[in-house]
N, C-alpha and C positions, 0 to 999 in steps of 0.2 A: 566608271562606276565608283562610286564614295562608301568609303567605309566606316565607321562611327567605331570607335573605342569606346566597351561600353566598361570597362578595367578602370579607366580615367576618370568615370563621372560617379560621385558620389551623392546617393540617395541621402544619405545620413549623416549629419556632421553632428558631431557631439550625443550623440541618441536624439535628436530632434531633425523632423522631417523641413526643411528647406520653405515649403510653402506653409506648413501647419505650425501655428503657435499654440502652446500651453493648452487647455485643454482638449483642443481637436484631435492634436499629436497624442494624446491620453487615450482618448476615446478612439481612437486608431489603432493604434499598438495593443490593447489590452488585449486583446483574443490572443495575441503573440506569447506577452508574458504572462496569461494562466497557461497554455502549454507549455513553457519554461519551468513554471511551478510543479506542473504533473510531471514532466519527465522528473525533474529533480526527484521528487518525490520516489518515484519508480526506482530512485538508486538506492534510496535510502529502506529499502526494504528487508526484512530479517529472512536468513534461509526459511526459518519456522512460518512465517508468512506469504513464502513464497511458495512452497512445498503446500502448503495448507491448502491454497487459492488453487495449485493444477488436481490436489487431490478432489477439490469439490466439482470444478470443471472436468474431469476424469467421472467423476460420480454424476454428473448429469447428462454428462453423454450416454454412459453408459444404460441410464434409465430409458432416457431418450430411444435410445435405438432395442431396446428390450420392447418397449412401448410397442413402439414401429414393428417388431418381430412380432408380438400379439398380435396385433392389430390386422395382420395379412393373412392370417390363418383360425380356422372354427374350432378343428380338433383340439382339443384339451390336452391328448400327449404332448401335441406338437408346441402349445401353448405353456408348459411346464417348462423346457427347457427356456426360454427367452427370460420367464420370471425369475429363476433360478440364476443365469447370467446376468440379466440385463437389472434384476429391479433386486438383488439380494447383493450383486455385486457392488450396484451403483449406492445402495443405502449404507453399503460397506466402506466405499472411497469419500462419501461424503463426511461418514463418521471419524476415518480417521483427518481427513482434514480439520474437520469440527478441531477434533484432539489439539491437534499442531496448533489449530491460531489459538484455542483455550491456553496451551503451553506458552504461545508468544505474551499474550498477557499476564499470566503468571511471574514469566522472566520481568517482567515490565514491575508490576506490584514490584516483586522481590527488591530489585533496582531501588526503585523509590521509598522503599522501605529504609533501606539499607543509608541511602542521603540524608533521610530522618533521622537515622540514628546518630551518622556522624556529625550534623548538625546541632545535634543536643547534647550530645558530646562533649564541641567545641564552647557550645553555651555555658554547661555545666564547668566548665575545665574556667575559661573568662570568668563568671562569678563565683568560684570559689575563691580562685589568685586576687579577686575585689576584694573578697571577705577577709580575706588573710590580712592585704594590705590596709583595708581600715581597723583590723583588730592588734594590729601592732602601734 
């Protein structure tokens, strides 16, 4: 019986596949590295955005299965509590996710505000020490 070492053999030398050149190896690999892209991305994410994202997936679940709870019963008592749970709760986890990512791009605005300023700052602070030195 033969054993093959598959430890040994390398699919990939250099990031380029052995039989594909230049654009084929492109057109190959690319599916690979948009999901290298997305996970990246996934790391890169603010608790506020994160929290936000389960709070609205929290909130349509919640709808969801309120829905579903109506939807199996006539009586209207029985129909009150599901709306109450399922569609005031879920309108409720959605809002406050709403809130959080409104919050994350607020922190964002603020951020970029803030690099404006101290960019004009350093501009103003540069053309003044101009102005000095051509008025001497």
């Amino acid at each position: 019986m033969t054993s093959i070492d598959l430890g040994s053999q390398r699919v990939l030398r250099d990031g380029e596949h052995p039989l594909l050149l230049g654009e084929e190896a492109e057109t190959l690999f690319q599916p690979v590295q948009s999901v290298r892209e997305g996970l990246a991305s996934l790391r890169k994410l603010d608790w506020r955005q994160a929290l936000g994202g389960m709070f609205i997936l929290a909130g349509l679940l919640a709808l969801a299965l309120g829905w579903f709870g109506i939807a199996r019963t006539s009586k209207t008592y029985e129909q009150l509590s599901f709306l109450l749970s399922g569609g005031l709760g879920g309108v409720g986890l959605i809002g406050v996710g709403a809130v959080l990512l409104t919050s994350y791009e607020h922190f964002l605005d603020r951020f970029a505000i803030a690099r404006l300023e101290a960019r004009l700052d350093r501009l103003e602070s540069t053309r003044e020490s101009g102005e000095s030195r051509d008025g001497d």
